[in-house]
C-alpha positions in Angstrom: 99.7 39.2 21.7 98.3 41.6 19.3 95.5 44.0 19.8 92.5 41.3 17.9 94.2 38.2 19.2 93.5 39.3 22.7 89.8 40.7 21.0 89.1 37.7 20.1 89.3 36.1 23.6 86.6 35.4 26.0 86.6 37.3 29.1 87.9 34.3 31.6 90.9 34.4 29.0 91.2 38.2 29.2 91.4 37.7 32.6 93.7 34.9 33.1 95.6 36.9 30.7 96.2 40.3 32.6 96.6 38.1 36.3 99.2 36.4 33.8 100.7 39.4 32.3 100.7 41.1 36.1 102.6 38.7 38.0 105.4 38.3 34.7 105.3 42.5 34.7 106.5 42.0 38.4 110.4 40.4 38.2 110.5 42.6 34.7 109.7 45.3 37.5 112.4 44.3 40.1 115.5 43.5 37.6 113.9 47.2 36.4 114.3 48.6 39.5 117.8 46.8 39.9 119.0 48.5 36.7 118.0 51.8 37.9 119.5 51.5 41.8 123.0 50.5 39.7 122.5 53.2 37.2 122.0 55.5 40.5 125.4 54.9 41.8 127.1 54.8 38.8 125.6 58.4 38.0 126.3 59.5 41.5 130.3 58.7 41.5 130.3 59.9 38.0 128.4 63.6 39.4 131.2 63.6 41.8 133.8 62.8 39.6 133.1 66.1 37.6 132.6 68.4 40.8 135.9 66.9 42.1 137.4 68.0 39.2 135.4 71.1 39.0 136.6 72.1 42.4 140.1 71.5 41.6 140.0 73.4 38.5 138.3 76.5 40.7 141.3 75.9 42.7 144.2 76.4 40.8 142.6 78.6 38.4 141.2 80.9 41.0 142.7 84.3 42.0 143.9 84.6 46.0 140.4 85.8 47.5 139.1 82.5 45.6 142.2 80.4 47.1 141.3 81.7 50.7 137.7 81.1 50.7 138.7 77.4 50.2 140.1 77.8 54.5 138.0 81.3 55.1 134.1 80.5 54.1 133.1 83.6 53.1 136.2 85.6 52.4 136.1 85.8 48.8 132.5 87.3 48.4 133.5 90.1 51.2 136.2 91.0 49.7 135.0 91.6 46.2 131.6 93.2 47.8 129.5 90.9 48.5 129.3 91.4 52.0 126.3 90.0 53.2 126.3 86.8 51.3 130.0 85.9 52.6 129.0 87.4 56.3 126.0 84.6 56.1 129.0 82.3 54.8 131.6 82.7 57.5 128.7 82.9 60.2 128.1 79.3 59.7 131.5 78.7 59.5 132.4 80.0 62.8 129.5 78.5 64.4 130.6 75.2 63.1 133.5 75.4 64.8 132.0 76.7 68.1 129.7 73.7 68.4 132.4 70.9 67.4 134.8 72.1 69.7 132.7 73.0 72.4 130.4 69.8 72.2 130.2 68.2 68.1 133.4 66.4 69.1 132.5 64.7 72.3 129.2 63.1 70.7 131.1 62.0 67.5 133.7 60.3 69.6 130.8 58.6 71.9 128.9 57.8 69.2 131.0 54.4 68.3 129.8 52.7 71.8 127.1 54.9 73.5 128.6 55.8 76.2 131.1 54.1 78.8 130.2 54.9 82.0 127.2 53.9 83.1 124.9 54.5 86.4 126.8 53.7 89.5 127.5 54.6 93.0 130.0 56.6 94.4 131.0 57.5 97.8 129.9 61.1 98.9 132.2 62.8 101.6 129.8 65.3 102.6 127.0 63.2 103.2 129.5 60.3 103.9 127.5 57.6 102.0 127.2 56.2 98.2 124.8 57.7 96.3 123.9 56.7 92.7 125.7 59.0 90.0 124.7 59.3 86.2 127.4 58.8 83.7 126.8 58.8 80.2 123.4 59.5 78.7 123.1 56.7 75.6 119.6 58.4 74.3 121.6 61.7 73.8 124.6 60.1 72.6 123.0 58.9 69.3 120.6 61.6 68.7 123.4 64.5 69.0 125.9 62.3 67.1 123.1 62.2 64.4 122.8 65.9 64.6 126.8 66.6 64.4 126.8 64.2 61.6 123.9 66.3 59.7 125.3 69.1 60.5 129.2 68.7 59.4 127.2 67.1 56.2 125.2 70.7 55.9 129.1 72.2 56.2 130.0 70.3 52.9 127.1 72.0 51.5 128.0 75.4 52.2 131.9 75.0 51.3 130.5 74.0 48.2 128.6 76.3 47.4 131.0 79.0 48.7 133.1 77.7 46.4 130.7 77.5 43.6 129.8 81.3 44.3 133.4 82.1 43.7 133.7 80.6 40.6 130.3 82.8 39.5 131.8 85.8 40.8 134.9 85.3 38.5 133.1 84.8 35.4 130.9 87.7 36.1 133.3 90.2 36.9 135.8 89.0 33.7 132.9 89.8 31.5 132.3 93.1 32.5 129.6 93.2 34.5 128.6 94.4 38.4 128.0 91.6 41.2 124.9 91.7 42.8 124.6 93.5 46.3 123.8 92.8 49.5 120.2 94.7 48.5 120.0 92.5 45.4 120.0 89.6 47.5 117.6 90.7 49.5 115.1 92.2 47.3 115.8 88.4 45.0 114.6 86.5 48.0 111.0 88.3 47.8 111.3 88.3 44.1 112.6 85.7 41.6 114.1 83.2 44.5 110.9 83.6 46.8 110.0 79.8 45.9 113.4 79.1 48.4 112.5 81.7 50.5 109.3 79.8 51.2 110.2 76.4 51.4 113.1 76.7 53.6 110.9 76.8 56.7 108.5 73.5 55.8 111.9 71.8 54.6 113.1 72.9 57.9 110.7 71.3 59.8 110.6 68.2 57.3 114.2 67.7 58.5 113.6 68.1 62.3 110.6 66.5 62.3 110.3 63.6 60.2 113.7 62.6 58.6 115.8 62.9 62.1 113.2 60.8 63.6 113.0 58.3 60.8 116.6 58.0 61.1 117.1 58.1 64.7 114.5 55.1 64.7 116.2 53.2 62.0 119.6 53.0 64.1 117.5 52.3 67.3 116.6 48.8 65.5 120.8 48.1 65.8 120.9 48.7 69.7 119.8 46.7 72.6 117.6 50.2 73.8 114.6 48.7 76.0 113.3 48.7 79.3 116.4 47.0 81.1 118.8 49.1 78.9 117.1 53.1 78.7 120.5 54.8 78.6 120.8 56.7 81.7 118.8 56.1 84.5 119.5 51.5 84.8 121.7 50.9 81.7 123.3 52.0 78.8 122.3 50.7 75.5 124.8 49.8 73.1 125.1 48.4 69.0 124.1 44.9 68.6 124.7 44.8 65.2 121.4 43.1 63.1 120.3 40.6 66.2 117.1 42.6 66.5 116.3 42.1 62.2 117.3 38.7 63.2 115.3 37.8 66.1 112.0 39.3 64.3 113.3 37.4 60.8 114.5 34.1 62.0 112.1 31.2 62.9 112.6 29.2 66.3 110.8 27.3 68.5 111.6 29.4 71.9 109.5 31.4 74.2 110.3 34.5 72.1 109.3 33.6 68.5 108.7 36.8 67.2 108.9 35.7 63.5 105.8 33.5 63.8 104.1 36.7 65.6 105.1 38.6 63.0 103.9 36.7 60.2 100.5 36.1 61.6 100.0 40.0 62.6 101.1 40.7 58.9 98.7 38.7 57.4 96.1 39.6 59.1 96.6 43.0 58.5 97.1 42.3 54.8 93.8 40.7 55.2 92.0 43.4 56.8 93.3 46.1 54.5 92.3 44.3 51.7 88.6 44.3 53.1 88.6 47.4 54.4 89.9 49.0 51.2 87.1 47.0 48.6 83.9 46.8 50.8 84.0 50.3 51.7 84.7 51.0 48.0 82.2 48.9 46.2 80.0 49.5 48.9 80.2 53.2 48.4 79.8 53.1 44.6 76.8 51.7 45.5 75.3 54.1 47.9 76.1 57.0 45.7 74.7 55.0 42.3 71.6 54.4 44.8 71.2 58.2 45.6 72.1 59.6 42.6 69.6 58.2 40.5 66.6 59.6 39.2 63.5 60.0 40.7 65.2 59.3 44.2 63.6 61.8 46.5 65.3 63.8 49.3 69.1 62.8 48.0 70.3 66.4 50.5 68.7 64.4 53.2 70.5 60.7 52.5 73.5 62.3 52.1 73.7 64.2 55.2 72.4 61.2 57.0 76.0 59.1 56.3 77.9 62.1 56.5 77.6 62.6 60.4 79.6 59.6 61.0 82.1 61.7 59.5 81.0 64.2 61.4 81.2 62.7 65.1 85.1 62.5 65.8 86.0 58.7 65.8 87.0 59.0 69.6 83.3 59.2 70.0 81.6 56.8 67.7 84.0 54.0 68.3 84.2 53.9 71.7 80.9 54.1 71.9 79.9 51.3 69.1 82.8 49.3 71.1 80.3 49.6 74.5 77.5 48.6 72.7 78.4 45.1 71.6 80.3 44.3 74.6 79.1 41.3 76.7 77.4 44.1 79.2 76.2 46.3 76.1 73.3 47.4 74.9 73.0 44.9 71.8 73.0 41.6 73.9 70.4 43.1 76.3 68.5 44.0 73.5 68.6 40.2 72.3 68.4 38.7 75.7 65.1 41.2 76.4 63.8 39.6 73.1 64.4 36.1 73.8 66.5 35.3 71.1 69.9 34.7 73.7 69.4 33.0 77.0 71.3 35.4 79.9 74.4 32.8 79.6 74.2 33.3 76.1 75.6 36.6 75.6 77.7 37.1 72.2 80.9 37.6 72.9 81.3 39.9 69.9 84.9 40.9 71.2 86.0 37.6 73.1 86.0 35.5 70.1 88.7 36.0 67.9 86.9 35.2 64.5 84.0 37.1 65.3 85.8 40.2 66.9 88.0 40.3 63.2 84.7 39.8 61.3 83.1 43.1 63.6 85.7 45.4 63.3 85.4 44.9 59.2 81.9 45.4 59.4 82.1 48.6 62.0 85.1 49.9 59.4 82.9 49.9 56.4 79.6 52.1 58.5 82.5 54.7 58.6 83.9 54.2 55.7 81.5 54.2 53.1 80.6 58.3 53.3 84.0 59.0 52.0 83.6 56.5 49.1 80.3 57.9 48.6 81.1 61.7 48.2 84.3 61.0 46.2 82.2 59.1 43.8 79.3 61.1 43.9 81.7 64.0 42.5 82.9 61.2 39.9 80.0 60.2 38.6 79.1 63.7 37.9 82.1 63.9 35.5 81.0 60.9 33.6 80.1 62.0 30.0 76.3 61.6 29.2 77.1 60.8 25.8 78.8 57.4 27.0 76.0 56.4 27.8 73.3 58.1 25.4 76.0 56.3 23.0 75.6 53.0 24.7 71.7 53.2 24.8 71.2 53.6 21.6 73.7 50.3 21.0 70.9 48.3 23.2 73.5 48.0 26.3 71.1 47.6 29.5 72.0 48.8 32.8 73.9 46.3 34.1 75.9 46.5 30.9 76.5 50.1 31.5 78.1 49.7 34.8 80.4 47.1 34.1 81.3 48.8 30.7 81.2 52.5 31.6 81.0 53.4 35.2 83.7 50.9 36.5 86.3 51.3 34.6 85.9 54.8 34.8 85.7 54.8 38.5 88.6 52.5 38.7 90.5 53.9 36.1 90.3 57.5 38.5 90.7 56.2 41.9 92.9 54.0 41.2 95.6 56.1 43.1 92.8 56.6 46.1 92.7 52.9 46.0 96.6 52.4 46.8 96.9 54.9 49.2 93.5 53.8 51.2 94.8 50.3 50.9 98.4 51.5 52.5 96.0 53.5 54.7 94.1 51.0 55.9 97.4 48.6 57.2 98.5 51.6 59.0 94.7 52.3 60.2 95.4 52.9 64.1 91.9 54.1 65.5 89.3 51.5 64.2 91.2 48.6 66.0 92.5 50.7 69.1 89.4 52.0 70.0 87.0 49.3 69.2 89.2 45.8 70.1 92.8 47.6 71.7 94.3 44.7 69.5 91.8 41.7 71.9 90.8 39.7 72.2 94.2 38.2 74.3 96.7 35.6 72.1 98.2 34.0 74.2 100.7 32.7 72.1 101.4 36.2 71.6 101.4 37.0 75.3 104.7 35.2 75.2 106.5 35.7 72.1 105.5 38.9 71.0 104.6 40.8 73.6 101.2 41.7 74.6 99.6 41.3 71.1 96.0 40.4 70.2 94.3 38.3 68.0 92.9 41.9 66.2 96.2 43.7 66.5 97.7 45.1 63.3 101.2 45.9 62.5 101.0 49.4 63.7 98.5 48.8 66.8 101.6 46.1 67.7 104.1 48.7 67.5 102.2 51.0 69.9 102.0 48.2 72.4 105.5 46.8 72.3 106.8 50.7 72.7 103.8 52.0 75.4 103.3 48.8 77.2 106.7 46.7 77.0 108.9 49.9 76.5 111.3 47.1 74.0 112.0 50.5 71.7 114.5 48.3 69.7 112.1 45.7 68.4 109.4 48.4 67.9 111.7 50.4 65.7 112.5 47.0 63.8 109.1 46.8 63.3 108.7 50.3 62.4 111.3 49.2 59.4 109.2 46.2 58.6 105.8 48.2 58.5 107.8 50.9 55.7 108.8 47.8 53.4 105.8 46.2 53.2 104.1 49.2 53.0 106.8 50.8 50.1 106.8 47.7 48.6 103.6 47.3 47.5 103.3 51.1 46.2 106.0 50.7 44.2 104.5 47.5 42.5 100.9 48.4 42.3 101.8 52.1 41.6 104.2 51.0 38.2 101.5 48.6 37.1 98.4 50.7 37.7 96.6 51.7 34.2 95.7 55.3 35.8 99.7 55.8 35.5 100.4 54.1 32.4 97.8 55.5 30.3 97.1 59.0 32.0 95.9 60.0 28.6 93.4 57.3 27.8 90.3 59.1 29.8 91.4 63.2 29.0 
């Protein structure tokens, strides 16, 4: 469709038209995305095609201290000066071999089954009785065979670059010129490679802190590690292969029919992000629209007003809000002292599963609207005058601005706030926890997914089924779940979203 066909049509036919044109741009997006995951791997073999080669041509066309750093990391940078880079080079080396032959090699070779040798008793002479004896410890098993694998992975690194170096070295010296010293490399790390010397301690901790724990919980979800099986002190745990992806994906009609949990916890949570997101959005357009128009008095004094509920630490307010609309709580004593409720009419405002859903939106968007409201307060300011000077002057009333001006500016610049509140909001731990703890009680839930609630989201689920039924391998499962729906929908939304495909359009 042309620019003045689609001019030409009405706005329910502009609108049928992009819903159309979204949900056609979606499969164009995955057999997209196909293309490039295939185009990934075919540039990846061909990258290591060419250093294959490349390291094979270092090989044979490399002098002797080149030859010997292939088996000696290091070697070939000492002995051509470089004595603190190829120090720092055989250090690692050594210290490679230290741990592997000390311990890398016992948690590689465990690693396959998690340990053989379980808890048991076995007959002491001295105290001439059994007494329990720890075998194998399953938790450290997989997290130190993680580690050795990471780390012989970080070796390949280095003997590449080792290798590399000596190739550099080569060149440098057959054209004539001086190698860099130990000083040089020091006095580069604060100078022209201070950007590494920077980011090697966050990309440290990124690595300890997030990744190994990603993974680790990623090959949790393919072992049987729960309460009957911990690892050490009842049971070992062992790979199961993909019966836990199974049990959470496949519908039956059991006790244990955690697919049909699943499905309900994730659309409510789809619902309640979607609320949460919009009402506090539109809500806060509104409230800063409200106090940022002329001739409204003390706008300091509204402003600071919403602001303390930002203020007040969540713990607090919650908890407290939580107390005051239980079935003891202040708001049905207030309505029982005024006669509207009878005494064995209380609410139940967290007993009923409709109403407690309905609540904890409503509660979400009191907090939530003072962040909407000062982000667009600090939008609005940016808004040209002349838009709308322009649009006065074309007879466009109020109401006309908005919807022509304001919005899509607004929508057009938060629409990246938008995704990430929304992806946010399904990982959005405190409001439920503190006001509902996932209640009221399902207790269809009770017995196939644990000790859900009718409130519970995704992530509030996950805490339970790990704190409260310590079954780690259907939590990390579930952990997995929560990151594909939750990448799945950025990608989409993100690829389709106007801010991204026409950044220019507002500059």
């Amino acid at each position: 469709m042309t620019d003045l066909e689609y001019l030409k049509l009405t706005k329910t036919q502009k609108f049928v038209y992009g819903l159309k044109k979204f949900f056609v741009s979606i499969p164009r997006w995955f057999a997209n995305l196909g293309k490039a995951i295939v185009n990934g791997i075919g540039g990846f073999f061909a990258f290591l095609g060419r250093d294959l080669k490349e390291i094979g041509t270092t090989f044979i066309q490399g002098d002797w201290k080149t030859k010997l750093s292939f088996l000696i990391m290091g070697f070939g940078s000492i002995a051509r000066g470089q004595v603190l880079r190829g120090l720092l080079f055989l250090l690692f080396e050594v210290v490679f071999i230290f741990y592997m032959a000390t311990s890398g090699v016992y948690w590689l070779g465990k690693l396959s089954t998690l340990g053989t040798v379980g808890p048991h008793e076995e007959y002491n002479e001295t105290l001439d009785q059994y007494v329990m004896t720890y075998g194998d410890n399953s938790f450290k098993i997989l997290l130190y065979g993680i580690l050795t694998i990471l780390f012989i992975i970080a070796l390949i690194y280095t003997w590449r670059l080792n290798v590399k170096q000596n190739r550099i070295a080569e060149e440098i010296l057959a054209t004539g010129k001086k190698l860099k010293s130990g000083k040089d490399d020091l006095r580069s790390l604060v100078d022209d490679q201070f950007h590494k010397t920077l980011l090697a301690l966050p990309l440290t901790g990124i690595i300890v802190f997030t990744a190994l724990p990603i993974l680790f919980m990623i090959l949790v979800a393919f072992t049987n590690y729960d309460a009957n099986h911990n690892g050490f002190s009842n049971a070992l745990f062992t790979w199961v292969g993909m019966s836990n992806i199974n049990q959470l994906v496949t519908w039956n009609n059991g006790s244990t029919n955690f697919s049909a949990t699943f499905g309900e916890i994730l659309t409510w949570t789809l619902i309640w992000a979607f609320f949460a997101t919009f009402s506090n959005y539109f809500l806060g357009i509104l409230v800063a629209l409200m106090i940022n128009k002329k001739g409204i008095r003390f706008k300091k004094l509204w402003r600071t007003i919403l602001v303390m509920t930002i203020a007040i630490p969540q713990f607090i307010s919650l908890l407290y809000v939580s107390k005051m609309f239980s079935n003891a709580g202040i708001v049905n004593g207030m309505l029982i002292d005024a006669g509207i409720i009878g005494f064995d009419g209380r609410i139940p405002f967290w007993d009923d599963p409709t109403l407690a859903r309905v609540m904890v939106i409503l509660i979400n968007i009191w907090i939530g609207i003072p962040y909407l409201m000062l982000i667009a307060t600090g939008i609005l300011m940016n808004i040209p005058q002349d838009l709308y000077e322009s649009a006065k002057i074309d007879g466009a009333n109020t109401t006309q601005q908005f919807f022509k001006i304001t919005m899509p500016y607004m929508l057009f610049v938060t629409g990246p706030y938008l995704l990430t509140s929304f992806i946010g909001n399904i990982n959005n731990f405190n409001v439920i926890y503190l006001l509902t703890g996932g209640g009221p009680a399902n207790q269809a839930f009770s017995t196939s997914g644990g000790s859900a609630g009718y409130t519970d989201l995704l992530i509030t689920w996950l805490f339970k089924i790990t704190t409260v039924d310590s079954n780690y391998k259907l939590a990390a499962v579930l952990g997995i779940a929560v990151f594909v729906v939750c990448a799945g929908i950025s990608l989409i939304v993100y690829n389709v979203m106007p801010s991204m495909k026409n950044e220019e359009d507002f500059q």
